[in-house]
N, C-alpha and C positions, 0 to 999 in steps of 0.2 A: 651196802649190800649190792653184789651184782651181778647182774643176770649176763653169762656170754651164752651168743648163738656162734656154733663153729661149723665151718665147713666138716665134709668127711674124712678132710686132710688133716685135721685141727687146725686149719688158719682160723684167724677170727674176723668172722661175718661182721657182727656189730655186740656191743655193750651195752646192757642199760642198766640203769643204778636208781636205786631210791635212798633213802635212809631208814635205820632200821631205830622206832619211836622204838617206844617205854611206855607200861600202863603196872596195875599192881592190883596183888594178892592183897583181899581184903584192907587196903588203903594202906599196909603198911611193907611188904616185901615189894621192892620194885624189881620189876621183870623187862623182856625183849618181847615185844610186843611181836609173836613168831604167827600168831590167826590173823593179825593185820598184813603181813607179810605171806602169807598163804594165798589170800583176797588179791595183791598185788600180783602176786606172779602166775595167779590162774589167770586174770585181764593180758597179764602181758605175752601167754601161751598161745592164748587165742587166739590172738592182733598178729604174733608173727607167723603160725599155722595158715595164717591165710594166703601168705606171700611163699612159704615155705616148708618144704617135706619135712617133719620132724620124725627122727627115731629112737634116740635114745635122751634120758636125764638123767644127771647127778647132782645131787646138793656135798657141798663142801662145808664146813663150818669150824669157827673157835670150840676150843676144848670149854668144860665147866660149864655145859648149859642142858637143863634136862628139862624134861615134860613130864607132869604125871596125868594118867590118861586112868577115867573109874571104868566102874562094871558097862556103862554104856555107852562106854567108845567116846565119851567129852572129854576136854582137854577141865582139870583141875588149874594147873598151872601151866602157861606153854610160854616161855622158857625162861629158865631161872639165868640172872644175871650174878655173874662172878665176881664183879665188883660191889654190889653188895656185902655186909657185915656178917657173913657167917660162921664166924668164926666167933661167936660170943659166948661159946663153952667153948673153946678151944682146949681148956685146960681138961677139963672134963674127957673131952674126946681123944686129947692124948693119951691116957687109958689104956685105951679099950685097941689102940692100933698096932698093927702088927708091924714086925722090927724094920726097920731101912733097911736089912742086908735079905728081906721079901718082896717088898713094893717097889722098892728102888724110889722112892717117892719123899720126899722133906713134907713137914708139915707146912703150907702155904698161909698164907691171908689171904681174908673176904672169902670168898668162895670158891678157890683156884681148886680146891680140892671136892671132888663129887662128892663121899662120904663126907667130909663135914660139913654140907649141906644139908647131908638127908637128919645128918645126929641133929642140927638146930632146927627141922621142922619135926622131929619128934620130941622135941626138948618144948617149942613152941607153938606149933603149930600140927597134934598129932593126929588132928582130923584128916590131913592131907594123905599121910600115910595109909589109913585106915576104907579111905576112897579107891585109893589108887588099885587097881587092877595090875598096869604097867607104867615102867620106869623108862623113857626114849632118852638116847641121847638125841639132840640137834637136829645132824641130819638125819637121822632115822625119824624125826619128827616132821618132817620136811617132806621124807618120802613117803613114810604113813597116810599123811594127808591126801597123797597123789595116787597110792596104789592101793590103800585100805590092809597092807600088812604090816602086824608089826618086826621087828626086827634089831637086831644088834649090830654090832661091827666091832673089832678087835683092835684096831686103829685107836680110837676116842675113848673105847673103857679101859684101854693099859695108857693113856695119860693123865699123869699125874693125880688119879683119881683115888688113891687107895685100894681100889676093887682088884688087882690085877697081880699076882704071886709071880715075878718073874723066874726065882728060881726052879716054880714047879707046873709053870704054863698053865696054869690054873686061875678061877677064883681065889680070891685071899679071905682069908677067916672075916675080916672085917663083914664081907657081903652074909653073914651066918649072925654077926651078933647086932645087925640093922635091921635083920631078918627082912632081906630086900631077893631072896635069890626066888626067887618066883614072881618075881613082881619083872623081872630082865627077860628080855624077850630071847630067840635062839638068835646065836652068833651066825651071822651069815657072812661070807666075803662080802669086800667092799664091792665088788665090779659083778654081783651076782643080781641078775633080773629080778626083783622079789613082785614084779607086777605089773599091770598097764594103765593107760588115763586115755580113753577117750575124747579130742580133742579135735570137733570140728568135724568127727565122724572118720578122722584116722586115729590108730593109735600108737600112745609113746610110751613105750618100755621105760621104768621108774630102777635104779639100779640104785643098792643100797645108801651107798654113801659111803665117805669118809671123812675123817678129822683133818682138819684142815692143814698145816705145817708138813701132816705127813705127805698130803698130798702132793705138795711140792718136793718134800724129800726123793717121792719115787720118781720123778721127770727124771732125776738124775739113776737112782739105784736099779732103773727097769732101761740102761744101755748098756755100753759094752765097757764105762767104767765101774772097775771092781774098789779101786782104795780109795776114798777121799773123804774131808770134811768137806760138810756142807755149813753155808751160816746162810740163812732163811731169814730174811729181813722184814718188818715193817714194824707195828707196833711194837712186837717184839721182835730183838734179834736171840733167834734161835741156831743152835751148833749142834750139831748131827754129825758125831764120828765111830762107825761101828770099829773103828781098830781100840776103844778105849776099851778096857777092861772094864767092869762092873765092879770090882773092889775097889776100884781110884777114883768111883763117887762120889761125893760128901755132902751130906745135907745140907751142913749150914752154907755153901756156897752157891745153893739153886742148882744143884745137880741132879739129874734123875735119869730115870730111863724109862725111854717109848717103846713103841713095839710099833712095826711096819704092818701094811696090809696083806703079807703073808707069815705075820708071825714071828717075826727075828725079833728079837732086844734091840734097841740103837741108845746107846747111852747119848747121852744130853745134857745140855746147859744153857742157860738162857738171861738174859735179862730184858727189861723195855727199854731197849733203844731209840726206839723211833718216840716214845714219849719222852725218853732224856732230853732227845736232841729239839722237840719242841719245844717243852716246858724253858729251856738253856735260851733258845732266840727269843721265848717272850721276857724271861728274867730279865736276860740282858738287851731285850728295848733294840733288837737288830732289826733293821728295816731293809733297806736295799741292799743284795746280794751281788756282786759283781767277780771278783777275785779275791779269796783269804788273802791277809799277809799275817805271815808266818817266820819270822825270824828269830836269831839265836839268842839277841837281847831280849824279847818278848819272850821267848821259854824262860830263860831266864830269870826274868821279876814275875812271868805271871804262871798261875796251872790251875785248873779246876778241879777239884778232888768227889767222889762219889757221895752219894748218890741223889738223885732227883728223882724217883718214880720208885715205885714200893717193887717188891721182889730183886731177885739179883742176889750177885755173891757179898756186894756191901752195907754197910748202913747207912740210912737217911741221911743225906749233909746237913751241917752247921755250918758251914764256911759261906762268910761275906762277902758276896760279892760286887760292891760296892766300888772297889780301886777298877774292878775290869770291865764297869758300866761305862766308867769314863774315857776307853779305849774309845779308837776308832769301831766301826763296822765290822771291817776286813779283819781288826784285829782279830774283835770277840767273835769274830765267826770262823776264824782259822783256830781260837781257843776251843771250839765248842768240837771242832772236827776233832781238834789233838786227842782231846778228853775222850771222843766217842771211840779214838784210833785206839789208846791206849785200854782201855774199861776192853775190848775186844782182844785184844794180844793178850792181856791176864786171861782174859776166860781160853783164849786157846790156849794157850801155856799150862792151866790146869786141867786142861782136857787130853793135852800129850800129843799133840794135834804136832805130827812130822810127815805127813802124807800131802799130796796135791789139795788145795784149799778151792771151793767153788762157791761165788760171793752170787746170791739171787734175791730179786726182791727190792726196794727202795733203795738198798746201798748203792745198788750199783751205778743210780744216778748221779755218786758223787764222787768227783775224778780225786778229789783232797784224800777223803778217808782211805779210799779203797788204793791209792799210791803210796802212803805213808804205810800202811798197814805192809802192801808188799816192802818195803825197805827193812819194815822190822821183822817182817820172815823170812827173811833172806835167804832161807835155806831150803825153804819150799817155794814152791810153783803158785799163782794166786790167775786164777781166770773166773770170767765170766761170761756166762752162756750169751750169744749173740740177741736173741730172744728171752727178752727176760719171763719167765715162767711164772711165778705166783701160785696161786692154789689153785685159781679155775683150768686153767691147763693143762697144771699138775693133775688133776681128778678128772681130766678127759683120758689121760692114759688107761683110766678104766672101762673105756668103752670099747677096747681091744688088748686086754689085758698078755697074748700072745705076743703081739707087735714088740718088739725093741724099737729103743730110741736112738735119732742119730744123735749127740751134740754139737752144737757150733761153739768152739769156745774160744775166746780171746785172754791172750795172756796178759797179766795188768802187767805195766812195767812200773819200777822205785823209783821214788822222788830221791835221789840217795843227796841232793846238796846241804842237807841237816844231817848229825850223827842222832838221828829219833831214837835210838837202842839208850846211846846216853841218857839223855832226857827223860827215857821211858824209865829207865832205875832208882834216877832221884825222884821222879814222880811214885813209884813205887816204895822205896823205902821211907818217904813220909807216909804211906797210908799202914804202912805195918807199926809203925812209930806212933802213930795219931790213933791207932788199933781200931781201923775203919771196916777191916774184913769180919763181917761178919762172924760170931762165936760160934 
């Protein structure tokens, strides 16, 4: 978790980070411990209010996490954790959901999806429901806290949560047979005032919020570029192309579609990158990082094939990997980049992705990925914002929701001394072969 203080300018003053614990729902639903995280950043309002004019606040936050809040303003549950097992009717809840070509939404695991959260605490837990007054997302739980209103945002309820009818800009039937639609507080824009917090005897304006990914989305969609993918990096890598159509989504391959903090559709694809490329250095026992090596005999005898972290358009791996512990370093970690170059070029290739590409986020710390990657788009443009953005920056554009942005962007150049287009097809055609895409 982390707290930026910004200048007026958006430069960044200073960061401060804790870690965000875990506690639980009657000792068995583990939660984000979000009240201990409240305690944390009221001490740390006050400490820098004293050094510092504060005006405005925004909370940012991951999708999949709600509060339920009773008749006397307590927190029931504050906030529900997405990697937990919610999915234990899953079958059940399939049902009851309204068609992919409404939600634009695949049915997820654990608890990626809001409504199949709510269906297994009414399934197990329907006291919770029966409490509840209101349903928060995240940040809206965040600012509650600080401004004492409740509130919605459009951002966080159209991802990936069921709740959100793209076709008809609307609620989806789902929120009718949870019978949750009074329990949602009114939709407010993300960058609207809903409040103040006295702090040291001045006060800071509490501005709704929004979902996190999008928030990085708008750094770019609120300048004066109109066409581009975006891929938003860290835990996961997320792809943002409003040129894709809505009919060339597909479920089974982690497709869906968000909705920005004014409302548009932005079709979507995703998978956890940034845990692939984790889980990949612990597998293979890499230690010291220095320079990949990457050559033609090494494609060759070695490739990593999908998947290592749940979600995404593949399935779980089964491949050994065994023969490419006993590489060097440089190998396996020029292996782990190829794998992550490649797993990316599918998902743009099924996103239709021929417009300007803008890489933000964790990738762009890695000169391997993000130069292979441009070799095999050859045909599009691949930069990255001088400034790398993230979400807390991304969500300070809400503090002047008027203002346009400038970008600084820097064009990656191609590693072009490997044919990586080659290599990318026999790496391809075993995974269609080995029938690894997901059904």
């Amino acid at each position: 978790v982390k707290l930026y203080l910004l200048h007026k300018n958006n430069s960044i003053v200073k960061i401060f980070k804790t870690k965000q614990k875990v506690h639980f729902y009657k000792r068995k639903i583990k939660l984000l411990d979000a009240p201990q995280l409240i305690v944390w950043l009221s001490k740390k309002l006050k400490i820098i209010s004293k050094k510092h004019s504060l005006n405005k606040f925004v909370c940012t936050a991951h999708a999949s996490s709600m509060a339920f809040i009773d008749e006397k303003e307590e927190e029931i549950i504050a906030v529900t954790d997405y990697e937990y097992q919610f999915d234990k009717f899953a079958k059940e809840y399939k049902k009851i959901l309204p068609s992919f070509n409404k939600t634009y939404t695949p049915l997820l695991e654990g608890g990626l999806n809001l409504g199949q959260q709510i269906y297994f605490l009414y399934k197990q837990f329907p006291e919770v429901l029966k409490k509840t007054k209101f349903i928060l997302s995240y940040p809206q739980y965040i600012s509650w806290k600080l401004s004492n209103t409740f509130s919605s945002e459009i951002s966080y309820i159209g991802c990936h949560s069921h709740f959100w009818n793209h076709s008809s800009s609307k609620y989806s039937s789902i929120i009718n047979k949870l019978k949750i639609r009074k329990k949602l507080p009114t939709i407010r824009k993300a960058w609207e005032i809903i409040g103040k917090i006295k702090i040291n005897n001045k006060a800071l304006k509490i501005l709704n919020g929004v979902h996190d990914s999008n928030a990085s989305y708008l750094y770019f969609k609120h300048s004066n570029l109109k066409n581009f993918t975006l891929i938003s990096s860290g835990t996961w890598y997320i792809i943002f192309n409003q040129k894709t159509k809505l009919k060339e989504l597909k479920a089974n391959l982690d497709m869906l579609c968000n909705i920005d903090v004014f409302g548009n559709t932005v079709p979507t694809m995703r998978f956890m990158g940034g845990r692939e490329f984790d889980e990949l250095i612990k597998k293979l026992k890499i230690t010291t990082i220095n320079r990949p090596s990457i050559t033609k005999d090494l494609l060759k005898k070695y490739v990593i094939y999908p998947s290592f972290a749940s979600a995404g358009p593949f399935k779980k791996s089964t491949q050994s990997l065994n023969l490419i512990k006993k590489l060097s370093n440089a190998e396996k970690y020029g292996l782990v980049c190829i794998y992550i170059t490649f797993v990316l070029h599918f998902c743009l290739n099924a996103m239709n992705s021929d417009n300007n590409i803008i890489l933000d986020g964790l990738i762009t710390k890695n000169n391997t990925i993000i130069k292979i990657l441009s070799s095999l788009r050859s045909k599009q443009k691949i930069y990255i914002n001088s400034k790398e953005i993230g979400t807390g920056l991304g969500a300070s554009i809400l503090f002047n929701i008027k203002k346009k942005n400038n970008l600084f962007l820097t064009e990656v150049l191609p590693d072009n001394k490997i044919n990586y287009e080659h290599y990318y097809d026999l790496w391809f055609n075993q995974i269609k072969e080995k029938k690894l895409v997901n059904a």
